[in-house]
C-alpha positions in Angstrom: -10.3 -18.5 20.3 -10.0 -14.6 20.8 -13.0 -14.2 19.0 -14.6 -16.8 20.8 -13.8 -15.5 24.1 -14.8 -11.8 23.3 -11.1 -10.8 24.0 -10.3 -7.7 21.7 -7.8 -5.0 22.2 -10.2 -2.5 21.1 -13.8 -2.3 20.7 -15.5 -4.0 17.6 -16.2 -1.8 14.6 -19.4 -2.3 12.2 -21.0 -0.5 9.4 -24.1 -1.7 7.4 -26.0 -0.3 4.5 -29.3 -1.1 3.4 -31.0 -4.4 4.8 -28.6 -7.0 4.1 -30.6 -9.8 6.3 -33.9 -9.6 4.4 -31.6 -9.4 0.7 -29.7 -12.7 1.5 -32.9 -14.2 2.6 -34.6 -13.1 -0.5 -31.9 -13.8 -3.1 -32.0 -16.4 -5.8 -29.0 -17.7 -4.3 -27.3 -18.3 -1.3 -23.7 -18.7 0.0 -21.7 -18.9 3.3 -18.6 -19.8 4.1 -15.5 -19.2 5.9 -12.4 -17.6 4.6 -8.8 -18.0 6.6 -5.8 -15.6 4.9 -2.4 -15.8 6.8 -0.2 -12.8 7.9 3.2 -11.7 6.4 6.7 -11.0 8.1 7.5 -7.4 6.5 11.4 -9.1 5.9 13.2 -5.3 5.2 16.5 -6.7 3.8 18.1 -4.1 6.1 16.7 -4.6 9.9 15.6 -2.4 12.7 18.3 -0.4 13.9 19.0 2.7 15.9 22.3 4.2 17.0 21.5 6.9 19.9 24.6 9.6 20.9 23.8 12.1 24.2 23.8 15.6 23.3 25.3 18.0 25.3 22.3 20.0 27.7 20.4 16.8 28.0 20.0 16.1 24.4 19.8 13.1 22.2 20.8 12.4 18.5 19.3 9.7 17.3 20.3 8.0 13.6 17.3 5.3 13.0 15.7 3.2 10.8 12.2 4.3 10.6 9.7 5.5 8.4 8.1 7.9 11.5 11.5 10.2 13.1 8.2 12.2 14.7 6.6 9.6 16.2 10.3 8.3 17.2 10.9 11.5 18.8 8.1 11.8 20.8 9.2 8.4 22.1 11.9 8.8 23.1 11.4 12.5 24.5 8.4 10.7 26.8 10.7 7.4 27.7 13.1 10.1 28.8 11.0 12.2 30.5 11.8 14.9 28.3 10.6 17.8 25.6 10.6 16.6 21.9 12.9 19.5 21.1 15.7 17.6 23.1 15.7 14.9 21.3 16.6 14.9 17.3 16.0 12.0 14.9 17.2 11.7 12.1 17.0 9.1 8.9 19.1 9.0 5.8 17.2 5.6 4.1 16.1 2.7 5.3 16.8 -0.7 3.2 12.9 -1.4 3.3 10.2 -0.6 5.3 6.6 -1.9 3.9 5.4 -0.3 7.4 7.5 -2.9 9.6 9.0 0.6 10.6 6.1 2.9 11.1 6.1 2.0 14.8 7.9 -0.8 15.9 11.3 1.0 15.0 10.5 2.7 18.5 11.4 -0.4 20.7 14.8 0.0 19.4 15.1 3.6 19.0 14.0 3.9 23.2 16.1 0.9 24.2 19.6 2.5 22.6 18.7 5.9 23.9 18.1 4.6 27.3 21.6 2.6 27.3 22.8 6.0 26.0 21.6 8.6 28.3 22.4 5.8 31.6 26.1 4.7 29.9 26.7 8.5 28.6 28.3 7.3 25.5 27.0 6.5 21.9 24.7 2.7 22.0 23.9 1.2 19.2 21.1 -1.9 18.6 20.9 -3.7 15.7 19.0 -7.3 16.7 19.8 -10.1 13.9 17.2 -11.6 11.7 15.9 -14.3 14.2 15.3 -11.6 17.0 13.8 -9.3 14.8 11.5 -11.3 13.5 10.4 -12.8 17.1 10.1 -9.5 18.6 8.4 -7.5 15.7 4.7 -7.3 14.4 3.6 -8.9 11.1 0.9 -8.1 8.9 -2.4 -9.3 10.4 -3.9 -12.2 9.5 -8.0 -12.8 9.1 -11.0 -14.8 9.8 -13.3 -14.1 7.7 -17.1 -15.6 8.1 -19.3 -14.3 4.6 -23.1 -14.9 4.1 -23.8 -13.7 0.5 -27.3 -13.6 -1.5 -27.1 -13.1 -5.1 -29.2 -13.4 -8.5 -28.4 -15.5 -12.0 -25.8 -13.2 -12.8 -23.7 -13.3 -10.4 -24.8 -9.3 -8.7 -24.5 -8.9 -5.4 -27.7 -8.3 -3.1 -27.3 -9.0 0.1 -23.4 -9.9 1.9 -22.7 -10.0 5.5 -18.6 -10.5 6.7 -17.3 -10.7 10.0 -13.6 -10.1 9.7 -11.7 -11.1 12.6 -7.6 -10.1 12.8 -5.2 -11.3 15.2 -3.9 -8.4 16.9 -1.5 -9.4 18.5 -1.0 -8.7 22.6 -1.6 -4.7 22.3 -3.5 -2.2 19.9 -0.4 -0.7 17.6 -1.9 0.1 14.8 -4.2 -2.8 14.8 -7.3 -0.2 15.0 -6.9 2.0 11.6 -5.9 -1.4 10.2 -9.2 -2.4 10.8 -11.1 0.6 9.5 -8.9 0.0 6.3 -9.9 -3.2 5.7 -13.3 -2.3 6.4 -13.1 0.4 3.6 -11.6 -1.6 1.3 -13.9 -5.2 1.6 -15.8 -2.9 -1.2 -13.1 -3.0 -3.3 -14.5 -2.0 -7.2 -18.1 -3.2 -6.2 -21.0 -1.9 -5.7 -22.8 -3.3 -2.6 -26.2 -2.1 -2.1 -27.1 -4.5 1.1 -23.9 -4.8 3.0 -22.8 -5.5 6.9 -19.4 -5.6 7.9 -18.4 -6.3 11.6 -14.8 -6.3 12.8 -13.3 -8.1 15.8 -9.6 -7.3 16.5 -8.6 -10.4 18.4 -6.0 -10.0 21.4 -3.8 -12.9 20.9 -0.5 -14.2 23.0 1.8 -13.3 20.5 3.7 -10.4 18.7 1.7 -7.3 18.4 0.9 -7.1 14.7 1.4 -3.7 12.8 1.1 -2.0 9.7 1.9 -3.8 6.4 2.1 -2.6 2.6 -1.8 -2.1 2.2 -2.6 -1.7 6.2 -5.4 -4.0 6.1 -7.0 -2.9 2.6 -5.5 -6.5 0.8 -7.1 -8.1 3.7 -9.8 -6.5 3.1 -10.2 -6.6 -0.7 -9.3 -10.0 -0.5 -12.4 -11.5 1.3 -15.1 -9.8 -1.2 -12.9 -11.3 -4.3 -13.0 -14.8 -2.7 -16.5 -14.7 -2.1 -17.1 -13.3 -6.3 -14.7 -16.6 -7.4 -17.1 -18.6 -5.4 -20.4 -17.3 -6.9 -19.0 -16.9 -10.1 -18.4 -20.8 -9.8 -22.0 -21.3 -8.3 -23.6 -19.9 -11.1 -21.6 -21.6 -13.8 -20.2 -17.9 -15.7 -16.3 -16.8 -16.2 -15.6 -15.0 -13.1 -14.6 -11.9 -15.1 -18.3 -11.6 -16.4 -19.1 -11.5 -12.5 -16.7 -9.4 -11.1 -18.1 -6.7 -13.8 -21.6 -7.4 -13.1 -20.8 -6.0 -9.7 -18.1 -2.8 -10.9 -19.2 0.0 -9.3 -21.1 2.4 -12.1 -20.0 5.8 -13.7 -22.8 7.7 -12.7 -25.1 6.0 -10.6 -24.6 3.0 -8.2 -21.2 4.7 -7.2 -21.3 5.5 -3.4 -19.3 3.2 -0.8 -20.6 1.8 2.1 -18.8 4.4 4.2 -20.3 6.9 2.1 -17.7 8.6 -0.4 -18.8 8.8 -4.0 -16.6 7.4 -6.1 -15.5 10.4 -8.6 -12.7 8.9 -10.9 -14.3 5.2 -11.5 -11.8 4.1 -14.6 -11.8 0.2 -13.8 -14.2 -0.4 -17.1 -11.8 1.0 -19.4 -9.1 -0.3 -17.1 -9.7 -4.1 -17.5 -10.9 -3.7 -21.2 -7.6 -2.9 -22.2 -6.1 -5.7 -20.1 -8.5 -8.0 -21.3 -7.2 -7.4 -24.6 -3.2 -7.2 -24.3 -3.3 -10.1 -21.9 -5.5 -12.3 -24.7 -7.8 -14.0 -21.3 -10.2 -14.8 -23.3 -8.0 -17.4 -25.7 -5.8 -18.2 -23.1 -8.9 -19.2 -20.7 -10.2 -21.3 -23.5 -7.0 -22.4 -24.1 -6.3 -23.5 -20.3 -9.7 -25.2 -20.6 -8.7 -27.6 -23.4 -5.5 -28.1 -21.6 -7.1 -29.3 -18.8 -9.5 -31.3 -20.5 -6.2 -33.8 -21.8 -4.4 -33.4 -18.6 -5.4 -35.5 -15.5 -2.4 -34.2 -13.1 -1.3 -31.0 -13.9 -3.9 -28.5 -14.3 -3.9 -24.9 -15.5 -5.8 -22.0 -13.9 -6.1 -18.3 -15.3 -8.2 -15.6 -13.5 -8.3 -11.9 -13.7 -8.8 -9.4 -10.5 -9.4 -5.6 -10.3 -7.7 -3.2 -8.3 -9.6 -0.2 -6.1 -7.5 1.6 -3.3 -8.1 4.5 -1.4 -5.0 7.0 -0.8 -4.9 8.9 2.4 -4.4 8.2 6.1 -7.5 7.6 7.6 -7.0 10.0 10.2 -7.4 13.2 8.2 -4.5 15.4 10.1 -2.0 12.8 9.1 -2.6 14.1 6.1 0.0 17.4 5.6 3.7 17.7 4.7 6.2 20.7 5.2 9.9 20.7 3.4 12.5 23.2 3.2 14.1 24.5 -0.5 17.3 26.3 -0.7 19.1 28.1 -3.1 22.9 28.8 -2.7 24.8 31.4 -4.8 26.1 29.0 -7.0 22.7 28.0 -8.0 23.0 24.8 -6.9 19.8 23.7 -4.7 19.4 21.6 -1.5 15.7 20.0 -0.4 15.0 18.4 3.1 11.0 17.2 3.5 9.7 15.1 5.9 9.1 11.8 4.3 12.1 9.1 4.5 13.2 7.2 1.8 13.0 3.2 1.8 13.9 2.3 -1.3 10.6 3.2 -3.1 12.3 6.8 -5.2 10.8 9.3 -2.8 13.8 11.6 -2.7 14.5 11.2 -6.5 10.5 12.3 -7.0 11.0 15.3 -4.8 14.3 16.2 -6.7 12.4 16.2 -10.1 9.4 17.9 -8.7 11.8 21.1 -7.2 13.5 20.9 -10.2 10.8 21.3 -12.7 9.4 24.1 -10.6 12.6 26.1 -10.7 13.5 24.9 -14.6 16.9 23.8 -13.5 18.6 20.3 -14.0 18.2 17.3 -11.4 22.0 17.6 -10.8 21.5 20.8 -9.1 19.0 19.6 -6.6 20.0 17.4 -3.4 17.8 15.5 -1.1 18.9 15.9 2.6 18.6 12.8 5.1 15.1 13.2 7.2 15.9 14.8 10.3 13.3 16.1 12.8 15.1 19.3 13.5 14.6 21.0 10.0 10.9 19.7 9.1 9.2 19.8 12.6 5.8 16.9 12.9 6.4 15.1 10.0 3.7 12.2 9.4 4.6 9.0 9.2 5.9 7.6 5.4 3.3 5.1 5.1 -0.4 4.9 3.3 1.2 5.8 0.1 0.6 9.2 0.4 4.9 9.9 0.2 5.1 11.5 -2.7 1.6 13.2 -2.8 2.0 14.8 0.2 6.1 15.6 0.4 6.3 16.3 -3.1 3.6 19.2 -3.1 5.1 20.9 -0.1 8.6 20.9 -1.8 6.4 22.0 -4.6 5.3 25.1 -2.8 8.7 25.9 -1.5 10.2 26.0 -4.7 7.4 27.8 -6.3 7.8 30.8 -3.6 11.2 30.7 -5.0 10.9 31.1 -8.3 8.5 33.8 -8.1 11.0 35.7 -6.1 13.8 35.3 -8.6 10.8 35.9 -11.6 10.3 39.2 -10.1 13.7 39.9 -9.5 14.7 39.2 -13.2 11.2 41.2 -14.4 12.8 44.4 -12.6 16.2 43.6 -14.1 15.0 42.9 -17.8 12.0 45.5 -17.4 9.9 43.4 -18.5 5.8 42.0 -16.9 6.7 39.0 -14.1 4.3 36.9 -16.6 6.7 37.1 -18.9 9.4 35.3 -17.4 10.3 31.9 -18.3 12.5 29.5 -16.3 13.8 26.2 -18.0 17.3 24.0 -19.2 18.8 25.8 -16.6 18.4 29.3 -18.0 15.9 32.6 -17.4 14.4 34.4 -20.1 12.6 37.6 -19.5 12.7 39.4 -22.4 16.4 40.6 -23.7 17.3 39.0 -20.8 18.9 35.3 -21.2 20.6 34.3 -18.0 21.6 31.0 -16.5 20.1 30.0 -13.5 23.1 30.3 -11.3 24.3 33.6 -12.4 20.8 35.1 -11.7 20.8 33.2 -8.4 24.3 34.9 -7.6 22.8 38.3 -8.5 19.5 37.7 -6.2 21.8 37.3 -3.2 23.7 40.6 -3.7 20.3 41.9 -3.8 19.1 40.4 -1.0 16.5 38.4 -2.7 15.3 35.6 -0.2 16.9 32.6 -1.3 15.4 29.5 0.7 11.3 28.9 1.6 9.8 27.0 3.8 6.4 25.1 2.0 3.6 23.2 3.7 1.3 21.0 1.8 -2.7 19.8 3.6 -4.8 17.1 1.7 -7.9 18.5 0.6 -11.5 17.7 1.1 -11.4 15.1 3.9 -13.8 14.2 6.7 -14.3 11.2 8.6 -16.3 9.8 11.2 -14.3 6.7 13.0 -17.2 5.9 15.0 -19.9 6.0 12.1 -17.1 4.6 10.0 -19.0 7.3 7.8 -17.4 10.1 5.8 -14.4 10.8 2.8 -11.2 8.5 4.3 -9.7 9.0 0.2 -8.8 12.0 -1.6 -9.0 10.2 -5.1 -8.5 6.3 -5.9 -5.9 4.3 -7.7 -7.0 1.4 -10.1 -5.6 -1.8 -11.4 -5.7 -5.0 -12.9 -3.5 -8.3 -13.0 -4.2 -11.5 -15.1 -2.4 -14.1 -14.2 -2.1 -18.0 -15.8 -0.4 -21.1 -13.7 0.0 -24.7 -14.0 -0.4 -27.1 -10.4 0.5 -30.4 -10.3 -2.3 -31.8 -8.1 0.1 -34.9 -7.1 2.6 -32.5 -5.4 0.9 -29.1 -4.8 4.0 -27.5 -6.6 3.3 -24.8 -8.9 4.0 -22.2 -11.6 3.4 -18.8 -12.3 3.7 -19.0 -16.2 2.4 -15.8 -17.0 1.2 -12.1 -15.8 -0.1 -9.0 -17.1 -0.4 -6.0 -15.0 -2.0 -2.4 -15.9 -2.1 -0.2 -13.2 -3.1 3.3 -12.8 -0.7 5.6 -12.0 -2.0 8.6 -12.9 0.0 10.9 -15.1 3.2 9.2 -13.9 5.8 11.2 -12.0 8.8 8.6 -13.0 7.5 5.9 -15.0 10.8 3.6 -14.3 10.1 4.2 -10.6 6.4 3.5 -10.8 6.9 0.1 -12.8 9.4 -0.9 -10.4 6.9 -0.4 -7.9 4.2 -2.4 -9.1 7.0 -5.2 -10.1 8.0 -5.4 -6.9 4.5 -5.2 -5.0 3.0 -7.9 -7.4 6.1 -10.3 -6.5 5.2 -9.5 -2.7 1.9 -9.5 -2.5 2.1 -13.4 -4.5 4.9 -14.0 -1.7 1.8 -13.0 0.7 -0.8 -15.5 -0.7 1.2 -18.2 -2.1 5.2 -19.2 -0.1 5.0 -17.3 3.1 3.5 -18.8 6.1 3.9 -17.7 9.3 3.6 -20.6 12.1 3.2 -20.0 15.9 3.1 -23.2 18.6 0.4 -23.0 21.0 2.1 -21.2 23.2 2.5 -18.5 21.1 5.8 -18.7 20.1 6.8 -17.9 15.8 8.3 -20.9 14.8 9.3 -19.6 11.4 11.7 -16.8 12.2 14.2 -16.7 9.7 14.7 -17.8 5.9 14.8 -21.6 6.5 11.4 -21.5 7.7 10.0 -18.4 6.2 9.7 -18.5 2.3 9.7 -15.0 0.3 9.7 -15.6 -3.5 13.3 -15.8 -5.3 13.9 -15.1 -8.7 12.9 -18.8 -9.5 9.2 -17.8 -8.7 9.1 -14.5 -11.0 7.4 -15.5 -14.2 8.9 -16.0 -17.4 6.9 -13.5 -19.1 5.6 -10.6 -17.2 4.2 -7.7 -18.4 3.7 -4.6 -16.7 2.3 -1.3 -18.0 1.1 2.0 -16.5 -2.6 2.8 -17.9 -2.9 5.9 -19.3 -4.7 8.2 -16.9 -4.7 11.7 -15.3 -5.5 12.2 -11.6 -8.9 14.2 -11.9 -7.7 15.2 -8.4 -5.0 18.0 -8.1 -2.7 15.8 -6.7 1.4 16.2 -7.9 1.7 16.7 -11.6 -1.9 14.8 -11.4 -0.3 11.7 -10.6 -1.2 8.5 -8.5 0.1 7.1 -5.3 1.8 3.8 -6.5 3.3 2.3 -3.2 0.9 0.2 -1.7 -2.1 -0.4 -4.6 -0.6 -2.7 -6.8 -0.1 -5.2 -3.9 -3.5 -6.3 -4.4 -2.6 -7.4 -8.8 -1.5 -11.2 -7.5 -5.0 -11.6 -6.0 -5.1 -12.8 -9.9 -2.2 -15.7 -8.9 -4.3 -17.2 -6.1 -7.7 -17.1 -7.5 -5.6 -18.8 -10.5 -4.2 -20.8 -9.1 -7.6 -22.0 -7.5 -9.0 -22.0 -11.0 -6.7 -24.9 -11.5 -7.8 -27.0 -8.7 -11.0 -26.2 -9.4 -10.6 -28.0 -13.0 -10.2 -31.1 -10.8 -14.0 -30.9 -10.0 -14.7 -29.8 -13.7 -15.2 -26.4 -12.3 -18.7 -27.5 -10.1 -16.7 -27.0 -6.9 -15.5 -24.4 -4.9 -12.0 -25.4 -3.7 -11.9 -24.6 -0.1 -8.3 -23.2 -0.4 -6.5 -21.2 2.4 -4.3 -18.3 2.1 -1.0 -18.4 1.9 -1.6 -21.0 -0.8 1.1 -23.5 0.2 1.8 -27.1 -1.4 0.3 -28.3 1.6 -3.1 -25.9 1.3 -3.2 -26.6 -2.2 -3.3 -30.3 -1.6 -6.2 -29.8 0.9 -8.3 -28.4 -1.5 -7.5 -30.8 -4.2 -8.6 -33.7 -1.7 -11.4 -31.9 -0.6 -12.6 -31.1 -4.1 -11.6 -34.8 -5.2 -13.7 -36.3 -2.2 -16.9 -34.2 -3.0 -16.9 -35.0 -6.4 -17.2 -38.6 -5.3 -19.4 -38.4 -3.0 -21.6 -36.6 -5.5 
């Protein structure tokens, strides 16, 4: 109805390439369709919260949950009337984020501090599960409406989408969400002929926010639903498709927004899945399953993984921290990203620890706090570890070439020559532990503690052109996944998945497969159980666990294998490795299209099932009857 009415909260975006009318027209083949994918409740097992204590000389202390203290403090400071250096924010860890606390942690933060600087006395607000989830932003959902021309192999030569979100009653972050999913309809294809137009729709209810992904599942999402449906038209395995269309090594590999695309490893990437997963037997194997099965059907699909890492507005893109190092050798870190759960402080230790050679017990990660690391970006787009970790990187570094000269002049030896590492110094003769050299630097007045600063390289962009290079470098992935649906009920299975994802040369591999664990189980959560519901008068009917549906244990699959493909940044990101937060969201794209790999098998695979996401009992039913009853009336 937004959409209908022309009622946006900001202007409509578009980009185009090429001449995508005349391609469509002229292709072999022709498809159109519409595409609806729901939104998703962020359901952080800790909620918002802020406690807000008055400072003496009109200050304010402020402990909250939030992955943004900056953008808290300027807040606050402007609800206030106030200068941001009055007001100090500050955040130990959150228990969860996934961007439900980029901005709408502010409502809360403001609210206390108002009761607090009216009452004079400490506030806190902490709303219960129901209230949060009626007064906080979701991830958006999408319209999507595709016209697609295409030869006998399935390539792409022509695609128009018109992606329309519902934003909600305001902008919040509905705008770079957008551009997001704009860059990211793409995915790991190459689209010669291609127009994208999106619609932001102002809406009467909550004002939607940022999500795990921001918009690029959205996005990504529409151009793989559109592949399963060609691959279907033209009768081929929708793998042999989707790689018909991979972006190319050399040629063929610029983006519609312009950026080449430097580090293209999704060809090695999903041969190697192909293999450890076995698709190939186990799709034949699901056919001849199927082919003895009339009610329960089996479905098997794999789906690639391309995401940009930065924020698309290039100054969001720097980090500073702080690095001291006491007397006793022991070392302390503040930075300003926040932890949520996702290892951010643990990486930090291990990067300062590496730099100075010392053990990780020495180093200790300080609580965010917006009066030691001053305009901190917010701890979203993935870019936590790339961006904190380098500027605690440079901070130690400055260090350690302080003590390295110190200990060169001691030992008399070249400052190349000195070597820090299992907690010891070597520079020549000289074999000292870190501590007691540390001890000695301070006696002679050796600066002991460094500020670092960290700025993403190489980025440009163009909002209005939609033109430039949003992404440092790109992170790559894969996920095959196999189910079995009863077509009486609409219940299903998730019997087995295999994930490879690209994490570059892995910081913390324990950390990083945790990550994709838990982003795969989301993301299915996403397409599959959690349905959001609003009555027409725009009140969210399912606020709280009865009514809302995030996987359970029950819903992991029996076998699940995840692995981290073997890979090196060619970007000089930290320790060349790969942001790992929100890419691997996108791996249970291979559980829907699965899953409507089954259904299809009810049509004997000549029909596209027109299912919805999230892919409920009730959507999966739809599609079944709709497949059923155009097979008859074939």
């Amino acid at each position: 109805p937004a959409h209908a009415a022309g009622s946006y909260v900001l202007p409509p975006m578009h980009l185009k390439r090429g001449e995508p009318a005349r391609h469509i027209d002229a292709a072999i083949h022709r498809d159109a369709g519409k595409i609806h994918l729901g939104g998703q409740e962020q359901f952080y097992l800790e909620g918002q919260i802020a406690y807000a204590v008055p400072r003496e000389n009109d200050g304010m202390h402020v402990w909250c949950s939030t992955q943004h203290p900056t953008e808290m403090q300027h807040h606050v400071a402007h609800m206030l009337g106030w200068h941001a250096h009055q007001v100090l924010v500050e955040c130990r860890r959150m228990g969860g984020g996934f961007g439900g606390k980029e901005s709408q942690s502010a409502m809360f933060a403001c609210c206390a501090s108002l009761a607090a600087w009216k009452l004079l006395c400490p506030v806190k607000l902490r709303p219960d599960r129901d209230d949060d989830m009626m007064i906080t932003g979701k991830r958006h959902d999408f319209v999507f409406d595709f016209d697609v021309g295409h030869d006998d192999a399935g390539r792409i030569e022509g695609v128009r989408v018109e992606m329309v979100s519902r934003a909600g009653f305001s902008a919040d972050l509905s705008g770079p969400v957008m551009t997001r999913a704009i860059c990211h309809f793409d995915n790991a294809y190459w689209l010669p002929n291609v127009q994208i137009d999106g619609y932001c729709g102002k809406t009467n209810t909550q004002s939607n926010t940022a999500f795990r992904g921001f918009g690029g599942p959205q996005g990504a999402f529409a151009v793989e639903y559109i592949l399963d449906n060609i691959a279907r038209n033209v009768g081929k395995d929708s793998l042999d498709v989707r790689r018909a269309n991979f972006y190319g090594k050399t040629d063929n590999n610029v983006t519609p927004y312009g950026q080449t695309v430097e580090d293209n490893v999704i060809h090695e990437l999903i041969d190697e899945l192909v293999a450890s997963s076995e698709y190939k037997a186990r799709r034949a194997a699901t056919r001849a399953f199927n082919e003895t099965s009339p009610i329960l059907k089996k479905g098997i699909a794999i789906t690639p993984v391309k995401f940009g890492i930065s924020f698309n507005v290039a100054h969001y893109n720097q980090a500073g921290a702080l690095v001291h190092v006491y007397n006793d050798g022991s070392v302390l870190v503040n930075h300003g990203g926040t932890e949520m759960g996702q290892g951010l402080n643990t990486k930090v230790a291990m990067v300062v620890a590496h730099e100075l050679g010392i053990r990780m017990e020495r180093v200790r990660v300080t609580a965010t706090d917006t009066s030691k690391v001053a305009n901190t970006s917010a701890t979203a787009a993935s870019t936590g570890a790339d961006l904190n970790g380098k500027a605690a990187q440079d901070a130690a570094r400055q260090i350690r070439e302080r003590l390295a000269a110190f200990a060169a002049r001691k030992a008399g030896v070249p400052v190349e020559d000195v070597r820090f590492g299992d907690d010891l110094v070597v520079a020549g003769e000289l074999r000292q532990s870190f501590g007691d050299l540390a001890r000695e630097a301070y006696v002679a007045r050796v600066q002991l503690w460094s500020d670092g600063f960290y700025t993403t390289p190489k980025l440009h962009w163009d909002q209005k052109a939609l033109q430039g290079r949003p992404f440092y470098y790109y992170a790559y992935g894969a996920a095959c996944s196999e189910v079995l649906v009863d077509t009486l009920t609409g219940e299903w299975k998730l019997l087995r998945a295999d994930a490879l994802h690209d994490a570059g040369k892995s910081l913390n591999p324990a950390i990083d497969i945790g990550q994709v664990e838990g982003a795969f189980i989301q993301g299915m959560g996403w397409l599959t159980t959690e349905e959001l519901w609003w009555n027409q008068n725009g009140k969210l009917m399912t606020h709280a666990p009865s009514t809302y549906k995030i996987p359970t244990i029950n819903d992991c699959p029996e076998e699940f294998n995840v692995r981290l493909f073997q890979n090196r940044n060619v970007e000089d990101s930290i320790h060349r490795s790969k942001a790992v937060g929100e890419p691997p969201l996108l791996l249970p794209f291979s559980v829907f299209f699965a899953i409507r790999d089954a259904i299809a098998a009810v049509g004997d695979y000549k029909v596209n099932p027109p299912l919805r996401a999230p892919a409920t009992s009730e959507a999966i039913l739809d599609a079944v009857e709709a497949v059923q009853a155009t097979v008859v009336s074939a």
